[in-house]
N, C-alpha and C positions, 0 to 999 in steps of 0.2 A: 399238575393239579391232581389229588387224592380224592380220589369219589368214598362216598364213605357204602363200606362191604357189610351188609349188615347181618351176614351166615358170620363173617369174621366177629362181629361186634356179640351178637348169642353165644359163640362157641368163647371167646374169652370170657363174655358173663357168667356163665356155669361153671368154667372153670375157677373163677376167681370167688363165686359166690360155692360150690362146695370146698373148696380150699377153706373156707371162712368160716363155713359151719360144716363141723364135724361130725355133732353129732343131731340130735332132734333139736327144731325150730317151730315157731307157732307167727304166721303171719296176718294181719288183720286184711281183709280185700275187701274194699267198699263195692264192688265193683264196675267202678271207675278205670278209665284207661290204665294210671300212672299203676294201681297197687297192684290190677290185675296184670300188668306187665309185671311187674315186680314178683309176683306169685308165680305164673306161670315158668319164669327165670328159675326161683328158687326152687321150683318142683322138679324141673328139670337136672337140676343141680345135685338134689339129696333125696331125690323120687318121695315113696313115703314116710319119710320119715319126716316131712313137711305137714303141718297140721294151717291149712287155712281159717281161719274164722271173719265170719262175717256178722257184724252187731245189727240187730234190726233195733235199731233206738222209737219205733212208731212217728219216727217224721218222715217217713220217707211218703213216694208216692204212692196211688193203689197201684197192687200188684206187682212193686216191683222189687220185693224180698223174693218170692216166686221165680221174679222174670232172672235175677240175679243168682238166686240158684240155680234153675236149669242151666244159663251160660259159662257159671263155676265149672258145674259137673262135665257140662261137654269138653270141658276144656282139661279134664280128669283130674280137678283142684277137690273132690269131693269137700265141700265145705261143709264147717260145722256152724249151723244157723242159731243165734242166740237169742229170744227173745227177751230182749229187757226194756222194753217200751214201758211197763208200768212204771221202771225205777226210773226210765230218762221222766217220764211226763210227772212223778212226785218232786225228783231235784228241782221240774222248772217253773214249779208252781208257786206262779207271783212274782218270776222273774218276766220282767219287762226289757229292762236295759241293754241292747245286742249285743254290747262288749260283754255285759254279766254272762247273759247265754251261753256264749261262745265257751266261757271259762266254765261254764257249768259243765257240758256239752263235753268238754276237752276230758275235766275231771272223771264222768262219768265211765267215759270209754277205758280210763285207766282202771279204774274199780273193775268194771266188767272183767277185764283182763288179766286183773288180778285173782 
């Protein structure tokens, strides 16, 4: 039985993940487990040339655009913090529906991004 090596499992991640991006990348970090694993991977990977950002859409909770930048930075993701709570909270003005939401919500982060 294979215990799973997890210095092996980072060290083929960066490798496989700067083999993949070449050149400059821009990733979203909620800062959530999954993306901020996923960031720190790809920082790792292609150092600065990694642009993290992080959407403050104004639903989150108090203080935790703040709490999630400082733990970005410690973690030397220097995030770019976007304030677009105005544009999330006009798209969802009058949307009731949760499935609507979600599709508003989805669309919005894409616009941002764009």
């Amino acid at each position: 039985m294979t215990l799973f090596d997890p210095q092996r499992f980072i060290a083929s991640a960066v490798e496989e993940l700067a083999q993949a991006m070449p050149e400059r990348a821009i990733i979203a970090c909620s800062g959530g487990v999954d993306s901020t694993v996923a960031a720190v991977l790809a920082a790792r990977a292609i150092g600065d040339r990694l642009t993290t950002v992080y959407v403050d859409t104004g639903l989150m909770r108090h203080g935790e655009t703040e709490h999630v930048r400082s733990m970005l930075g410690r973690l030397d993701l220097d995030p770019v913090i976007v304030d677009a709570s105005a544009r999330f909270f006009e798209a969802l003005e009058g949307v009731e529906e949760p499935e609507h939401k979600r599709m508003v919500i989805g669309e919005m982060f894409i616009r941002v991004f764009e």
